[in-house]
C-alpha positions in Angstrom: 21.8 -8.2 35.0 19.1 -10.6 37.0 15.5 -9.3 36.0 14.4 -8.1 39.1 17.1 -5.5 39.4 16.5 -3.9 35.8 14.1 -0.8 37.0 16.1 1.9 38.6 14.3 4.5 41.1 11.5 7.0 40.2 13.1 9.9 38.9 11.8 13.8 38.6 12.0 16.8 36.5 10.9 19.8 37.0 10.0 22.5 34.4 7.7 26.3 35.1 5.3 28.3 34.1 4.3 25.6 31.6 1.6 26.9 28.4 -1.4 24.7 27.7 -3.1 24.5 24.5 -6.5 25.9 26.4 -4.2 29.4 26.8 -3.6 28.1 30.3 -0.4 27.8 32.4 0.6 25.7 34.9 3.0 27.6 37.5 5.3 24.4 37.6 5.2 21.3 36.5 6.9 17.8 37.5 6.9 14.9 35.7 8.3 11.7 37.0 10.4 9.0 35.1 11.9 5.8 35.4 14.6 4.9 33.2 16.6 1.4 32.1 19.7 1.5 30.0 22.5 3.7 29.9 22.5 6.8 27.6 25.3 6.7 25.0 27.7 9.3 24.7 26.1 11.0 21.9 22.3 11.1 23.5 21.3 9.5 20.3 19.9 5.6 21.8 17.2 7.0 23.4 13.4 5.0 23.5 10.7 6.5 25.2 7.6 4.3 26.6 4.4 5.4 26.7 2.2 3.9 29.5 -1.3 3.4 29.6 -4.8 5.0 31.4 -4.6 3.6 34.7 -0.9 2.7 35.4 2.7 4.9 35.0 6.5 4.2 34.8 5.9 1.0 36.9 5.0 -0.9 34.1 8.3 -1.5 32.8 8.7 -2.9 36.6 9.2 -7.1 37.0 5.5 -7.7 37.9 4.7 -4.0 37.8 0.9 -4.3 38.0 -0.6 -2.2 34.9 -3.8 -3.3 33.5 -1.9 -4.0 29.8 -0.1 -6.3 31.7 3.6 -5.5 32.9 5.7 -5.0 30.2 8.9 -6.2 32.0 9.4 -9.1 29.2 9.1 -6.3 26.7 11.2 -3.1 27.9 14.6 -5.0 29.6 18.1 -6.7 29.2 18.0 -8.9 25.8 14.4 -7.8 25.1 12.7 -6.6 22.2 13.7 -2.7 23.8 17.0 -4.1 24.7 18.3 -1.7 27.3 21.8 -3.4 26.6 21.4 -1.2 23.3 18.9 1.2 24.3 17.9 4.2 26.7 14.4 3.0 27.9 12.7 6.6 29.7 9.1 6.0 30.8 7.9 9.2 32.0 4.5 9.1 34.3 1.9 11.5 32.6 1.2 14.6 33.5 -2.5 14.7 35.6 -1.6 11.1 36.6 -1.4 9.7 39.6 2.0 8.6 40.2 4.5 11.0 41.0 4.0 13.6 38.0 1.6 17.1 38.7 -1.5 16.1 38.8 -5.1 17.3 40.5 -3.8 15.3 43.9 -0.8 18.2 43.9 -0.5 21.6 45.8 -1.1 24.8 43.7 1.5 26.5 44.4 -0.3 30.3 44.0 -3.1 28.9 47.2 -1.2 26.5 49.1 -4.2 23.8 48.4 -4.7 21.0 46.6 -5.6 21.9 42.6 -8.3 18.8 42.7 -11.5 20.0 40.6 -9.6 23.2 39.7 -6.8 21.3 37.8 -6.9 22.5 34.6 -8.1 20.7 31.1 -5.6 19.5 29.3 -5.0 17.3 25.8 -2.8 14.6 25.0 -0.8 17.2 22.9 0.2 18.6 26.6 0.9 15.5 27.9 3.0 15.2 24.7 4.5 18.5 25.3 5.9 18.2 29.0 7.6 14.6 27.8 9.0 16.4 25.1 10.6 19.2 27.8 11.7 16.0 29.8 14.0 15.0 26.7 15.4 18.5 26.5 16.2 18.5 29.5 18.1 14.9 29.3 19.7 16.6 26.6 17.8 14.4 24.0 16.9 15.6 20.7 15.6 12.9 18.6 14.3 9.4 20.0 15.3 6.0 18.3 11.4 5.2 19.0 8.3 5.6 20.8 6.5 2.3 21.9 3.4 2.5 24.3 0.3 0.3 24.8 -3.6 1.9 24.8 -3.3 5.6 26.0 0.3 5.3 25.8 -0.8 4.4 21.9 -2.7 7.5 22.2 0.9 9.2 22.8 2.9 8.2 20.6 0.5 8.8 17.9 0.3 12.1 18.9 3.9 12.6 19.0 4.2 11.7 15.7 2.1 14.5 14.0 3.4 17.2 16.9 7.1 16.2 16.4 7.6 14.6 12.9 11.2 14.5 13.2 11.8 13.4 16.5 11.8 9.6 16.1 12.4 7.2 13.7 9.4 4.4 14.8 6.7 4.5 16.6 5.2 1.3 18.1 1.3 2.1 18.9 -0.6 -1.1 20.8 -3.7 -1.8 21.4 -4.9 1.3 20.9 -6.4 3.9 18.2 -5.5 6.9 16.2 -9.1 8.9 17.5 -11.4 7.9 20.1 -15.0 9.5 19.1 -16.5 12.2 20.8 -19.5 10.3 22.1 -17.3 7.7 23.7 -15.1 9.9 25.4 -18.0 12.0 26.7 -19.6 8.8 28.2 -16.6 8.2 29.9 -16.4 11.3 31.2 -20.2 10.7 32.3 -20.3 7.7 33.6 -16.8 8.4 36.1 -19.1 11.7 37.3 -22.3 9.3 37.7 -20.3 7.1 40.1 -18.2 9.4 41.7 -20.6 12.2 42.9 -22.4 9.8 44.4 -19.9 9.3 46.9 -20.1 10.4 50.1 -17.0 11.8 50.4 -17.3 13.6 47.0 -16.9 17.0 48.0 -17.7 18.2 44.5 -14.0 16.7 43.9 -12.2 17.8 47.0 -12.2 14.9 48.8 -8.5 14.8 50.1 -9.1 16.0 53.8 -12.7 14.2 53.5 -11.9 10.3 53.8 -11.0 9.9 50.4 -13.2 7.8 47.2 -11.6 4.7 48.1 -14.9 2.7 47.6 -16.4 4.4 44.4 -12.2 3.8 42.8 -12.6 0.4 43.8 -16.1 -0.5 41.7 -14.8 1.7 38.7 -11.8 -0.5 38.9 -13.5 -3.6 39.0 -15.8 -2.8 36.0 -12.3 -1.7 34.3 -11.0 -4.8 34.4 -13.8 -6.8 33.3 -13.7 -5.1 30.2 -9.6 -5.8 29.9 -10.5 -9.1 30.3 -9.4 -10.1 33.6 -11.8 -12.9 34.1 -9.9 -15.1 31.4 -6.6 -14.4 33.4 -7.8 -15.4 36.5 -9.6 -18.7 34.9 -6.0 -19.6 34.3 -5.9 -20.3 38.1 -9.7 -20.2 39.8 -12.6 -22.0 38.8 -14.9 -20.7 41.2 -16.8 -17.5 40.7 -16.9 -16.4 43.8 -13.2 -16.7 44.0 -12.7 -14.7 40.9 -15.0 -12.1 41.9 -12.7 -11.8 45.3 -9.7 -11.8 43.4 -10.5 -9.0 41.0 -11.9 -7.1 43.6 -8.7 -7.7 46.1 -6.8 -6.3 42.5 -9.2 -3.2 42.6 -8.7 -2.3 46.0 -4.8 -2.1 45.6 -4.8 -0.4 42.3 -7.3 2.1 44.0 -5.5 3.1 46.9 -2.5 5.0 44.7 -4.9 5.9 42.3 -6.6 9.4 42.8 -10.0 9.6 41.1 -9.5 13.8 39.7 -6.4 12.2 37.9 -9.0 9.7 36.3 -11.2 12.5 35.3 -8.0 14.9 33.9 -7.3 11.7 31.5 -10.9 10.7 30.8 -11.2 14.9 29.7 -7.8 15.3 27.8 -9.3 12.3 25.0 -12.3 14.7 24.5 -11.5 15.5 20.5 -8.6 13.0 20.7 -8.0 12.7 16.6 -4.9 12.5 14.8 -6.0 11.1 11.4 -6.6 14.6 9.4 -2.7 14.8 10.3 -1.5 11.1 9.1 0.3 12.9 5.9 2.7 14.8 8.5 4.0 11.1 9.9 7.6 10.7 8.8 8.4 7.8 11.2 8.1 4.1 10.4 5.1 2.7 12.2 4.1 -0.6 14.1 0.4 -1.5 14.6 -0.4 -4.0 17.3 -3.9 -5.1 17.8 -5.2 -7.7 20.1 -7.5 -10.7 19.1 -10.0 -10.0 22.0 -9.5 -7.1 23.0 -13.0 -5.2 23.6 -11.5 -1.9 23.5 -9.5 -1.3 20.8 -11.0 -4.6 18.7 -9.1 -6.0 15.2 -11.4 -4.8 13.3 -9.9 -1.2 13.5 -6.9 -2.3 11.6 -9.2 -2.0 8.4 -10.0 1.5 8.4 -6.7 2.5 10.3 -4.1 0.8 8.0 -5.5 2.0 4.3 -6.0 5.6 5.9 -2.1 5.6 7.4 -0.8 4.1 3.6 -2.7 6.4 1.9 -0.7 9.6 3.6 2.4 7.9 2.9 3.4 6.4 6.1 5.8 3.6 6.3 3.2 1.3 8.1 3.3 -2.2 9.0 0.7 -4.0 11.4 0.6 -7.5 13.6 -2.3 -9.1 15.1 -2.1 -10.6 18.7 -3.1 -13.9 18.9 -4.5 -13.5 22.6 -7.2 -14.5 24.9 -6.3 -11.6 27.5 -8.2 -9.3 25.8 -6.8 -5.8 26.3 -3.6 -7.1 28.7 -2.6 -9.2 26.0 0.0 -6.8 25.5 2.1 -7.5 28.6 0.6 -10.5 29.1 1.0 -12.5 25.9 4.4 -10.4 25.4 6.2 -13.3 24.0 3.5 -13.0 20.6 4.8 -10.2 19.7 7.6 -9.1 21.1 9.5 -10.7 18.4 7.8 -8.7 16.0 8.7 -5.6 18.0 12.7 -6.6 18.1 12.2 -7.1 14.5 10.9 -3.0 14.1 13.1 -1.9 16.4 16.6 -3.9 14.3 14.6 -1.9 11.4 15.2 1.5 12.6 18.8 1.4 12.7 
């Protein structure tokens, strides 16, 4: 099957009257999905990926522009998640921005959009709805989850909600916690530029013009710290011409990108923590950190890997040897997607 015709159109499912951990409901919930693969007979080849912050399902996509980096030479035909073998599902989040129900979709009870009223949620929600998704696939147990940054963040957190529902887990360039003051900055500094906008509206924006502007310098800043400028260096030598470029990036990332689903995210990390609950892992685990990546750096691999063997977790871990920073994920794919096939031939 030529590459470019591997990623099959965005798909929906649609649950209701959906319980949050706050003691919240949502009325009805939809949660978008792409998938690759065919399911075998017996539902039991399924692999669910896990994207990161800022993109969604696209990311398994030929080119699909994710700030990991598309993971197209990872998630395909004869890849390391060989969808001649395997199920690939890679279901948008929910409170993101593409497709699933977010802070950009209509309440239902008022007829309006939920924007600053959407509710707080955790990644054990998120967790939650993709775990209604498989039921209703008619999927009970998952071959493995494999997901770079906050898709890291997931399948960590399916681990120690779902013990038995997998039998690996791939977590990349990401982290088992991320502390409190760091995702309360976040949270901070995403209000600090985006109330300053114009258009804010106190977060209901949609019929005011939009945020475009105040998206596109968050998204600039974001990328600098994935390490776009030693992509782009690959190509361009001037600064100005780099500066262009990752602003011309920005802009086109920011206009399907709506800034409450950036704040839902940035809030469902506050307390993100799954270390206390490293003894109830029962899958076998792959740790991927990258070289220079700024986010997530190698040095975490210290505290992380003694903490996961001492619980008794089946816990291997690979270094990226990468200059892209955070994308090296997708874009140094051929690093370590060996390593990946080898985990996934491990599970069986």
């Amino acid at each position: 099957m030529p590459a470019q015709a591997i990623a099959t159109e965005l798909k929906t499912f649609t649950t209701s009257n959906f319980r949050l951990q706050n003691g919240g409901a949502l009325p009805e919930v939809t949660i978008a999905y792409r998938t690759v693969g065919t399911l075998s007979a017996n539902r039991d080849n399924a692999v669910l990926i896990t994207h990161g912050n800022t993109s969604g399902p696209q990311m398994i996509d030929p080119g699909g522009s994710t700030g990991e980096g598309s993971w197209c030479e990872i998630v395909g035909p004869d890849k390391a998640v060989d969808t001649n073998r395997y199920f690939a599902i890679c279901p948008n989040m929910l409170g993101s921005s593409y497709g699933s129900t977010s802070a950009a979709s209509i309440d239902p009870r008022t007829g309006r959009h939920y924007g600053p009223r959407f509710p707080d949620i955790t990644v054990g929600d998120i967790v939650a709805t993709q775990r209604a998704l498989l039921d209703g696939l008619g999927i009970e147990k998952l071959v493995a989850i494999v997901g770079p940054s906050y898709g890291g963040f997931q399948a960590l957190q399916w681990a120690v909600d779902y013990p038995d529902a997998m039998r690996g887990i791939a977590a990349v360039v990401t982290a088992p916690l991320v502390p409190r003051e760091r995702s309360e900055g976040n949270v901070a500094r995403l209000m600090a530029t985006l109330s300053q906008d114009p258009n804010w509206n106190g977060g209901d924006y949609y019929d005011h013009g939009g945020v475009l502007e105040s998206m596109i310098q968050i998204r600039s800043a974001t990328l600098k710290t994935y390490g776009i400028e030693t992509r782009l260096r690959d190509t361009l030598s001037d600064a100005a011409e780099i500066e262009a470029a990752i602003r011309a990036e920005a802009t086109e990332w920011a206009k399907g990108f709506d800034a409450n689903s950036l704040l839902t995210l940035a809030k469902a990390l506050r307390g993100f923590d799954v270390t206390a609950q490293f003894g109830q892992i029962k899958a076998k685990l792959l740790y991927v950190l990258s070289r220079t990546d700024r986010l997530f750096p190698p040095e975490l691999a210290q505290q992380v890997m003694p903490a996961l063997k001492g619980a008794g977790v089946d816990a291997d871990y690979f270094l990226l040897d990468s200059d892209y920073g955070h994308s090296a994920s997708g874009r140094d794919a051929h690093k370590w997607a060996p390593r990946l096939r080898t985990f996934m031939d491990s599970l069986g």
